[in-house]
C-alpha positions as CSV (number, residue, x, y, z in Angstrom):
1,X,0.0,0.0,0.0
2,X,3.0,2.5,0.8
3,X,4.4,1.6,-2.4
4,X,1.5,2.1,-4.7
5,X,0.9,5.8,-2.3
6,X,4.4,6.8,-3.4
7,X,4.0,5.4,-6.7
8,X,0.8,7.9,-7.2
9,X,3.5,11.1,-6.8
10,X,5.5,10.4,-9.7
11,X,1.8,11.1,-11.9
12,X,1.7,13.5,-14.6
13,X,-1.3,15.0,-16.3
14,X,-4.4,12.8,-17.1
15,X,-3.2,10.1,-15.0
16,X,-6.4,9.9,-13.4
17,X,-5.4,6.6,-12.2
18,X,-2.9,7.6,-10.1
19,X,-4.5,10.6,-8.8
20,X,-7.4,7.7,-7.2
21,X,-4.3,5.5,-6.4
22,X,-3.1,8.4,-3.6
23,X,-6.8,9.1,-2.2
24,X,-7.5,5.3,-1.9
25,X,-3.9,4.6,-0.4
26,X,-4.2,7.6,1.8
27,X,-7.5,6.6,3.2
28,X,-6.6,2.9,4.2
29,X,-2.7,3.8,5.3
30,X,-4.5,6.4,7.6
31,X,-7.1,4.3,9.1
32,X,-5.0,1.4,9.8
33,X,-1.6,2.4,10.7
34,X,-1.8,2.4,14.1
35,X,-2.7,-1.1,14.1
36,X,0.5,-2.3,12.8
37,X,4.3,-3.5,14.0
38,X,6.0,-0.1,15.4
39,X,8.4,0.5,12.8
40,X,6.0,-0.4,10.2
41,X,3.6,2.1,11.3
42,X,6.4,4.8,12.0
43,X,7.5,4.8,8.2
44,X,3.6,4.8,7.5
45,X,3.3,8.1,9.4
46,X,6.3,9.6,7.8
47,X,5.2,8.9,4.5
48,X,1.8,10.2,5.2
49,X,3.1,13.1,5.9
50,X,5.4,13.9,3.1
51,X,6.2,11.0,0.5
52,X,9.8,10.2,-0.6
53,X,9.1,12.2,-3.8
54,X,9.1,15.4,-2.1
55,X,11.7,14.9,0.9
56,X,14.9,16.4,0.9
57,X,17.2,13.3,0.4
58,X,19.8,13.7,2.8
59,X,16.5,14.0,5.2
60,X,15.3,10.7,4.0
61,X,18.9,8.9,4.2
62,X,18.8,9.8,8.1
63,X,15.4,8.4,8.3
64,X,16.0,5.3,6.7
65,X,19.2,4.5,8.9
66,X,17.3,5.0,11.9
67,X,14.3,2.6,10.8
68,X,16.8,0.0,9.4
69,X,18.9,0.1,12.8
70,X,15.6,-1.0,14.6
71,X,14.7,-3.9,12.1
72,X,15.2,-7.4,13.3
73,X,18.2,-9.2,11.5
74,X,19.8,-6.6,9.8
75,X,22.9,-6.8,8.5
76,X,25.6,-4.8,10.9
77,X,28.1,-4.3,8.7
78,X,26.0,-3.0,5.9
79,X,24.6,-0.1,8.7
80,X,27.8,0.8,10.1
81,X,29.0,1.4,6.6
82,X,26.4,3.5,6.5
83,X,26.4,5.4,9.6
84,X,30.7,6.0,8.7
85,X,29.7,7.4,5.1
86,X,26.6,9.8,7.0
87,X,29.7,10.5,9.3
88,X,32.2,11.7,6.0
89,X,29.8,13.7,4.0
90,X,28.5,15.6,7.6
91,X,32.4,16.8,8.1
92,X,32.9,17.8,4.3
93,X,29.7,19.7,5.0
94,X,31.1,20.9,8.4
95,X,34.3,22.3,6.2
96,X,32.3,23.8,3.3
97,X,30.4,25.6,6.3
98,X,33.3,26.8,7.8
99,X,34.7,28.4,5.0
100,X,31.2,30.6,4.2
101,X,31.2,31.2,7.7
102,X,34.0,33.3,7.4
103,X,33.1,35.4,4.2
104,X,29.7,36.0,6.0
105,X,31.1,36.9,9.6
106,X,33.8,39.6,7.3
107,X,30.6,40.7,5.2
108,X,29.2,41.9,8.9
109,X,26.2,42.4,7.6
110,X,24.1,41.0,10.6
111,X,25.4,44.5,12.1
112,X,25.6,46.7,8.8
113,X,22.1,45.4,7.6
114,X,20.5,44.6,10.8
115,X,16.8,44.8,9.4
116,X,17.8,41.6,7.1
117,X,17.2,37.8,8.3
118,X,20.7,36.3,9.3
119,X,19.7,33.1,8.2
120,X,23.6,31.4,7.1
121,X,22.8,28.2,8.4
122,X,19.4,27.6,7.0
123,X,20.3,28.4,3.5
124,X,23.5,26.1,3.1
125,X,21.0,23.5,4.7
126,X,19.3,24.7,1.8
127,X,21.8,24.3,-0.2
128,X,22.5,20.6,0.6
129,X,19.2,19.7,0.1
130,X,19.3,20.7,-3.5
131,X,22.3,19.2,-3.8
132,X,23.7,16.6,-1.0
133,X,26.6,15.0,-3.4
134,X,29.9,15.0,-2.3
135,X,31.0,16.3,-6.2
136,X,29.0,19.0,-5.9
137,X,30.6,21.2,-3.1
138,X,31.4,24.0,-5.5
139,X,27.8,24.5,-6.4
140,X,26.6,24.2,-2.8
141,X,29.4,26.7,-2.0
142,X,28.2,29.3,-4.8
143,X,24.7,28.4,-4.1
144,X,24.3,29.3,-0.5
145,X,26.7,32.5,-0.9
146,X,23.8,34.0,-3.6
147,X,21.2,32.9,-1.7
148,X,22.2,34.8,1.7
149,X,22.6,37.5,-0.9
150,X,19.0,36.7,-2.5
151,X,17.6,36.4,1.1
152,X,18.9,40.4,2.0
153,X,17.6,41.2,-1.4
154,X,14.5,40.3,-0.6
155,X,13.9,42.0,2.7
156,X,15.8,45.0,1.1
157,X,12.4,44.8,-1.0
158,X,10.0,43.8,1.3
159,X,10.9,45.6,4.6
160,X,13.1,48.3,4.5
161,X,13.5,49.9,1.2
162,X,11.5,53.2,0.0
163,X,10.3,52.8,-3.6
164,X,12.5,55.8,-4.8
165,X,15.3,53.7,-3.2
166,X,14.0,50.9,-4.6
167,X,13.5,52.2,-8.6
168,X,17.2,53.6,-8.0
169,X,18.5,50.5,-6.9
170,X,17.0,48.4,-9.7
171,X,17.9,50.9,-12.6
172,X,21.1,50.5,-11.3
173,X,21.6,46.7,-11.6
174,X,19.6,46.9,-15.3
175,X,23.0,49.2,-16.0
176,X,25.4,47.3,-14.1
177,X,26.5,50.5,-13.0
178,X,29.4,49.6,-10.7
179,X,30.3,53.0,-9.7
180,X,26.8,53.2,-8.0
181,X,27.3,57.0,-6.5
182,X,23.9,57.8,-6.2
183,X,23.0,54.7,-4.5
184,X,22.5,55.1,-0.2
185,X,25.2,53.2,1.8
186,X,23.2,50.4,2.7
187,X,22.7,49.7,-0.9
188,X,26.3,50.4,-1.9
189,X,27.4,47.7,0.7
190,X,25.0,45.2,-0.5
191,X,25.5,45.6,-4.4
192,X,29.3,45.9,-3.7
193,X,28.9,42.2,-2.5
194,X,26.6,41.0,-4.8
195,X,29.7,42.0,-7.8
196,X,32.3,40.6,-5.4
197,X,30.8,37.1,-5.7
198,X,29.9,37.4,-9.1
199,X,33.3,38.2,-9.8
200,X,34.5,35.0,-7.6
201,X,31.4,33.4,-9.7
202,X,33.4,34.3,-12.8
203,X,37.0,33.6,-11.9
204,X,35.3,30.2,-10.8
205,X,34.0,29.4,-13.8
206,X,33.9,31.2,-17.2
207,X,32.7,35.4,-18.0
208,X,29.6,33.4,-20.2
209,X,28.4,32.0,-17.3
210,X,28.6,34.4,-14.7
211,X,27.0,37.1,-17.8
212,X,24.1,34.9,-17.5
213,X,24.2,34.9,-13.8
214,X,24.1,38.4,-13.9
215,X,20.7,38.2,-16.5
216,X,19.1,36.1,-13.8
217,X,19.9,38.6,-11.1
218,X,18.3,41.6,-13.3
219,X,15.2,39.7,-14.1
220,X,14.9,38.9,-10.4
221,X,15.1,43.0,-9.5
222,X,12.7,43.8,-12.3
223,X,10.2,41.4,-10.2
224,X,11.1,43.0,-7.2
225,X,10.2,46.0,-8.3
226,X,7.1,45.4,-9.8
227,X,5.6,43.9,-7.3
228,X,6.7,47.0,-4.6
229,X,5.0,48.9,-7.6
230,X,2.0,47.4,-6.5
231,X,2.3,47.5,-3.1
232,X,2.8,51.2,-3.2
233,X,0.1,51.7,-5.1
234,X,-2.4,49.4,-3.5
235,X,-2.8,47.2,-6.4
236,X,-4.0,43.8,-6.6
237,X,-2.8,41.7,-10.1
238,X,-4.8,38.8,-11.2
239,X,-3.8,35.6,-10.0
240,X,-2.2,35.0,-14.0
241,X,-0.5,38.8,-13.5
242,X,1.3,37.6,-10.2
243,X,2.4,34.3,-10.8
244,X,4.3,35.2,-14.1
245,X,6.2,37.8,-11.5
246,X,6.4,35.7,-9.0
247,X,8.0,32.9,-10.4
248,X,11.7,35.0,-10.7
249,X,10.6,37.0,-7.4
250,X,10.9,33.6,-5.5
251,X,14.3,33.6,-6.5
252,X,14.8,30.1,-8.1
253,X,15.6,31.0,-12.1
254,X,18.4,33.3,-10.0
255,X,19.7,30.1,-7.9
256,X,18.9,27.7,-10.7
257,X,21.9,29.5,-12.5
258,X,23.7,29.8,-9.1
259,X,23.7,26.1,-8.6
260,X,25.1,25.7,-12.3
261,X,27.8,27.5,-12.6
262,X,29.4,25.2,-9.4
263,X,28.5,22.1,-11.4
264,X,31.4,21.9,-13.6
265,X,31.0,19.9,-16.7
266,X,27.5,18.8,-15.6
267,X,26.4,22.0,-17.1
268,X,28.2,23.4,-20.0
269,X,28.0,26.4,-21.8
270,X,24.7,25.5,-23.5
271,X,22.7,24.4,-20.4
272,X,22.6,28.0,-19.2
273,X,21.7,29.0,-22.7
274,X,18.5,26.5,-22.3
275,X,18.0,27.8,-19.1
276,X,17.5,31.7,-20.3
277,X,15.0,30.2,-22.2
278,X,12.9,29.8,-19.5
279,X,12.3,25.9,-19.7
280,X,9.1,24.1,-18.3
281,X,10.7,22.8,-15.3
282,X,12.8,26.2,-14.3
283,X,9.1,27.5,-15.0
284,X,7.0,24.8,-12.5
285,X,9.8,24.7,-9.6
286,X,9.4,29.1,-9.6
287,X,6.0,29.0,-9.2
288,X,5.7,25.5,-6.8
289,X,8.3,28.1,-5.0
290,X,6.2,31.0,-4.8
291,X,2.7,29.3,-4.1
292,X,4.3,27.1,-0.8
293,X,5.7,30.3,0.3
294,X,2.7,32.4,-0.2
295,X,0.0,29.7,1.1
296,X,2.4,29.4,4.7
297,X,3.4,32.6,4.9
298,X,0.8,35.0,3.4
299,X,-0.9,36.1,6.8
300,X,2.3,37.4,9.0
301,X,3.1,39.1,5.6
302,X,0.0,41.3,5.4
303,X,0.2,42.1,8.9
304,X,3.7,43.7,8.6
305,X,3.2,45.2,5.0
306,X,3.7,43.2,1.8
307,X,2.2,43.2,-1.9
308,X,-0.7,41.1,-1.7
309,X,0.4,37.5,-2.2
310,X,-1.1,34.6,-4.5
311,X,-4.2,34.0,-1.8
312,X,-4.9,37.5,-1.7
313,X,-5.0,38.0,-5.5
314,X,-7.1,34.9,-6.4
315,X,-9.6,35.6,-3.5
316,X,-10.3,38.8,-5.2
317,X,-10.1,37.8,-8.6
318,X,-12.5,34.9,-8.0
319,X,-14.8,36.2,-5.4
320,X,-13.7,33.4,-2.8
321,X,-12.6,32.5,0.9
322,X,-9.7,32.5,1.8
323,X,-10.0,28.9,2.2
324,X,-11.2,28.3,-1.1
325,X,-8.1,30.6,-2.3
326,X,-5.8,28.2,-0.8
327,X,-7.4,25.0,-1.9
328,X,-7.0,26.4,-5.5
329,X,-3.6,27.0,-5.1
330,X,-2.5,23.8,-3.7
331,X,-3.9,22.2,-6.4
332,X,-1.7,24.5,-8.7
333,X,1.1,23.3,-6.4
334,X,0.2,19.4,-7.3
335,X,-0.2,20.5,-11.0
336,X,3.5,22.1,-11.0
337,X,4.6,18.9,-9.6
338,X,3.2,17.0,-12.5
339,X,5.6,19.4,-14.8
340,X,8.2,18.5,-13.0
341,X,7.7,14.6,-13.5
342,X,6.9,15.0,-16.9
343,X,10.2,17.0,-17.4
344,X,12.4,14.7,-15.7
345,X,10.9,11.9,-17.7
346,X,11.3,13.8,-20.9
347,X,13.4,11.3,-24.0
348,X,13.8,14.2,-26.2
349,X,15.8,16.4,-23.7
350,X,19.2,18.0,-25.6
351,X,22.5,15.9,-24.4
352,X,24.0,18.8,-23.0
353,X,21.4,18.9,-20.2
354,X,22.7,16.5,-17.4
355,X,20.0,14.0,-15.4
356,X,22.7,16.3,-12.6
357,X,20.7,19.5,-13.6
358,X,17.7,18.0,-13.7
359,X,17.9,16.4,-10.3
360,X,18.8,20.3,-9.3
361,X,15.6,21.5,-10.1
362,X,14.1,18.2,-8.5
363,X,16.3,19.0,-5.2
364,X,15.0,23.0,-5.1
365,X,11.3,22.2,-5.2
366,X,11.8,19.3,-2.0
367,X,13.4,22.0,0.1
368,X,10.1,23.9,-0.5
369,X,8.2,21.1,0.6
370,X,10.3,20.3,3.7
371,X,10.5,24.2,4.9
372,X,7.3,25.4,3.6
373,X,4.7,22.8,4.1
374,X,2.9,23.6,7.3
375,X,4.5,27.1,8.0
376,X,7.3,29.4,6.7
377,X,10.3,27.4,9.0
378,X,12.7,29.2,7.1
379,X,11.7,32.6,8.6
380,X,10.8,31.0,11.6
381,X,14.0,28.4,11.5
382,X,14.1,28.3,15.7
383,X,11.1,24.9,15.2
384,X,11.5,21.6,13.6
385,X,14.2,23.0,11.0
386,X,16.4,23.5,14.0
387,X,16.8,20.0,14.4
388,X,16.7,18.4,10.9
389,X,19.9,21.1,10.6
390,X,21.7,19.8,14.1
391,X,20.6,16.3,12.8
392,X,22.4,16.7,9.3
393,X,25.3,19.7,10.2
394,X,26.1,19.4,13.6
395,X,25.6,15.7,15.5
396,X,27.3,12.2,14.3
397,X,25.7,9.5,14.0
398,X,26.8,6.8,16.8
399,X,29.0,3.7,15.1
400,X,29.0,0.8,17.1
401,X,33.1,-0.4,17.5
């Protein structure tokens, strides 16, 4: 029954069949798990509450460690090779950490920008959940430096910026006006770093890649703006108008490209072409990105002062509860996941894009589902993200001698 329930998540559109397949699994695995063997009905309850498909995988490797340790007859020497590997990668993570640290604690900008989320931690956990691999510790490295960068951007836009500041600061990044005199200090500090990464970014990698890095980051500022636009002006977009903004305001087509350009020869030159093209899957994980947010989110938001999100716009544009509003868009959050599958199932996909990439994109929509299911942890990161990080970051895992 488990297997047919996590079979039903890898459905695309018109599988009807496998759209039944998770109601009628859901429905029996709920009313009898309680009835069965304790580990069987623990990995019941974790499934029910987020199937493998959308867990973060380094999550689900702890998980599966800790149910196999507790099965009768297992094989010791298989776990403790386990438990030594979980040990290796969690040190290499410990050293990649490390060396961020250090950039961000030089940066200073949990005292230079003190309205911003200092959130280091939570985005390299990020980070590895996109992409856990050992090989890929150059993209996880580039990855979470952008994305603290991202994060500040965002509150820059959200929280503390004035829209004059605001249409300054974005015609100045359309420009890539380094010399950025007219800009206020605060934003002179942050766009100096954003070109001193992009300028590690490039010496990295190649000048194509970090050019279309730098694309990615304009697009991202142009949906910034528009959206404070709105905000200012008391405006409420359709639900269509918002979601076409909000899937580079979420960030992802911005990391997307982030994540690639630490991936070495698993994304060539012509993968970041494809990927200015705005492919279906870059498309589904922005918006699956900007609905989870927006659903969890959305309330604490309005409160505080924030361009009316995806529930507000479709409760106006439809005439509908709040409820209803969110129904609808979780069901736009299953339908983005059924681009996803039919994207990574694709047989006409060009050579040069990697099952790597692919598995990037997979990686960035899980986080979302780990961090944003049930509420905005990553804002609130002091709950159950506090120990899935200690779990994967910080504490070993006991080997028996």
């Amino acid at each position: 029954m488990m297997g047919l329930y996590e079979a039903g998540y890898l459905r695309m559109h018109g599988e009807t069949i496998l759209d039944q397949a998770i109601e009628f699994a859901t429905t029996r695995l709920t009313k009898y798990y309680e009835q069965l063997q304790k580990q069987l009905a623990r990995r019941v309850a974790h499934v029910l509450k987020r199937p493998l498909r959308k867990g973060v995988e380094r999550h689900e490797q702890l998980f599966f460690i800790s149910v196999y340790e507790k099965t009768e007859g297992h094989d010791v020497t298989l776990l403790k090779l386990a438990k030594l590997s979980w040990n290796s990668l969690q040190h290499s993570y410990q050293q990649e950490l490390r060396s961020i640290t250090q950039w961000w604690i030089d940066l200073d900008f949990a005292t230079k920008l003190s309205f911003a989320r200092d959130r280091l931690i939570e985005v390299y956990f990020w980070a590895v959940g996109a992409m856990w691999e050992p090989k890929f510790s150059m993209a996880r490295y580039i990855l979470t430096k952008l994305t603290m960068l991202v994060s500040i951007n965002d509150d820059i836009y959200d929280v503390h910026g004035t829209i004059d500041e605001l249409q300054l600061f974005t015609a100045t990044v359309q420009r890539w006006d380094t010399g950025m005199k007219d800009l206020p200090e605060y934003l002179k500090l942050f766009y100096g770093a954003i070109i001193d990464v992009l300028d590690e970014v490039d010496a990295i990698t190649t000048r194509e890649i970090c050019t279309s890095t730098v694309l990615q980051e304009k697009n991202q500022m142009r949906a910034y703006l528009t959206e404070a636009r709105w905000f200012a002006k008391g405006e409420v977009p359709t639900i269509e108008e918002y979601r076409r903004v909000g899937v580079y305001s979420c960030t992802y087509p911005l990391l997307a490209f982030s994540a690639l350009a630490g991936m070495g020869d698993k994304a060539p030159k012509e993968a970041f072409d494809w990927l200015l093209a705005d492919p279906k899957i870059l498309i589904a994980v922005g918006d699956h990105c900007r609905l989870m947010d927006d659903i969890v989110s959305h309330e604490f938001e309005q409160k505080r002062g924030h361009v009316s999100s995806s529930v507000e716009c479709y409760m106006k544009q439809h005439q509908v509860s709040r409820v209803e509003a969110v129904n609808a868009l979780n069901q736009m959050v299953e339908n983005d996941w059924k681009v996803i599958n039919e994207e990574c199932l694709l047989v006409n996909r060009p050579d040069f894009i990697s099952k790597e990439v692919i598995s990037m994109f997979v990686g960035l929509a899980r986080v979302m589902e780990v961090l944003y299911k049930d509420f905005d942890s990553y804002t609130f990161s002091n709950t159950t993200t506090m120990n899935m990080m200690t779990a994967l970051l910080v504490t070993p895992m006991e080997v028996a001698p």
